[in-house]
C-alpha positions as CSV (number, residue, x, y, z in Angstrom):
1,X,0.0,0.0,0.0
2,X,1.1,3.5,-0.8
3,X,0.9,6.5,1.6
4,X,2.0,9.9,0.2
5,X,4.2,12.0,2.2
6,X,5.5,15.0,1.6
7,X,6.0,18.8,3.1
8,X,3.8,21.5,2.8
9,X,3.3,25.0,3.6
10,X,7.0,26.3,2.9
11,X,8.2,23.4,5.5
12,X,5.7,24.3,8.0
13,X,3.6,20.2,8.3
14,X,4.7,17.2,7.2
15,X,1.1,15.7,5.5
16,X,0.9,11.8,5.6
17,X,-2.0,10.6,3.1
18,X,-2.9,14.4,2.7
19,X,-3.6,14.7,6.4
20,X,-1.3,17.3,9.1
21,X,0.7,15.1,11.1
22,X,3.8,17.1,12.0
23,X,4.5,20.7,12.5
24,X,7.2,23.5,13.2
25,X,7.1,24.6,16.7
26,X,7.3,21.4,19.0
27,X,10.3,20.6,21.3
28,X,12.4,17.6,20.6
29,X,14.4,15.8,22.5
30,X,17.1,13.7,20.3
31,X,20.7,11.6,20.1
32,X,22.0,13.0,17.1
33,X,26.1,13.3,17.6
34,X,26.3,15.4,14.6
35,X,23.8,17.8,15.5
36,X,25.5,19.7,17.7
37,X,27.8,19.0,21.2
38,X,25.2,18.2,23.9
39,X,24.6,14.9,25.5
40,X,21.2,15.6,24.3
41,X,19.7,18.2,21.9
42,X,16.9,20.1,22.7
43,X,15.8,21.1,19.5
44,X,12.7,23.5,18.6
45,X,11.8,22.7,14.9
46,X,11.9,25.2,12.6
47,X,11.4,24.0,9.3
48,X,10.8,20.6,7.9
49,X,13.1,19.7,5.2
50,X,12.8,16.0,3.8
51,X,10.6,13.5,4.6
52,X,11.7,9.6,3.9
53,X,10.8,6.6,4.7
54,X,12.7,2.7,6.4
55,X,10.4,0.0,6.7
56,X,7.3,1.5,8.3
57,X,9.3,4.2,10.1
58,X,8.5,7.9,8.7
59,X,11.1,9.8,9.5
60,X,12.2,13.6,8.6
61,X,14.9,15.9,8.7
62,X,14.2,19.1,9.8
63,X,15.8,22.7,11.0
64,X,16.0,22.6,14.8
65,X,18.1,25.4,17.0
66,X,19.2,23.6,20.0
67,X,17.9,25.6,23.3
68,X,20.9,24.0,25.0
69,X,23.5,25.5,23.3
70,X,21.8,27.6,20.8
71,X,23.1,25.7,17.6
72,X,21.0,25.5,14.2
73,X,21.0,23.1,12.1
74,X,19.6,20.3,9.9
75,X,19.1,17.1,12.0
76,X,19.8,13.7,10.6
77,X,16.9,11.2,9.8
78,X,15.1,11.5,12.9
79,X,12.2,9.1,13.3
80,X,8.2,10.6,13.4
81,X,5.9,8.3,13.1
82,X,5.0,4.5,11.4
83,X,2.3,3.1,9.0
84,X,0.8,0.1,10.2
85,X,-1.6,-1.4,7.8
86,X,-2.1,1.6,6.0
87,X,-2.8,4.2,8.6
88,X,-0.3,6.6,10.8
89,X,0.6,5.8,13.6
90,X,2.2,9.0,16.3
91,X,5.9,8.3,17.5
92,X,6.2,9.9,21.4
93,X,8.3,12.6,19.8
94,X,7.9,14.1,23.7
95,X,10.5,11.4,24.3
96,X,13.3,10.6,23.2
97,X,14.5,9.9,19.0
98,X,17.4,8.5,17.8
99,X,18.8,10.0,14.5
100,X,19.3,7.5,11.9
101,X,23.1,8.1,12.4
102,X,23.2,7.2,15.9
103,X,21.1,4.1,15.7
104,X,24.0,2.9,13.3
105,X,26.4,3.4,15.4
106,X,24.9,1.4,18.0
């Protein structure tokens, strides 16, 4: 089954089968070594850049600033949400993602 993604409003939502799933604004915790030099990043999104896809993961890359350290910059692939039989399912994106570089590494 195919699901469209893709980004609208000048990177404002990511729209999954034509339906808002993820916006700028929300506060995300995330392992991402390349990101910038925290433990942990605290990022604020600020634009979504790419959606993609591995397995049923959706997962984006977006424009965070850290409010750690203050660093902006484009995340790695950081995971969103899933498709299970055709219909989204929410990641707890209030927790904590692993970038598709650190999860790699591990």
């Amino acid at each position: 089954m195919t699901v469209p993604l893709r980004i609208q409003d000048d990177g404002a939502w990511l729209s999954v089968d034509d339906q808002r799933r993820v916006g700028v604004g929300e506060l995300w915790r995330f392992y991402d070594p390349g990101f910038c030099d925290c433990d942990l990043a605290d990022g604020v999104v600020e634009n979504l850049v790419e959606p993609g896809v591995d397995g049923r993961t959706v997962e984006i890359r977006a424009v965070c600033q850290c409010i750690v350290c203050g660093t902006k910059a484009t995340t790695d692939w950081l995971p969103v949400g899933r498709i299970v039989d055709g219909e989204w399912r929410d990641i707890d994106r209030e927790g904590l993602l692993l970038s598709n570089a650190s999860r790699k590494r591990e």
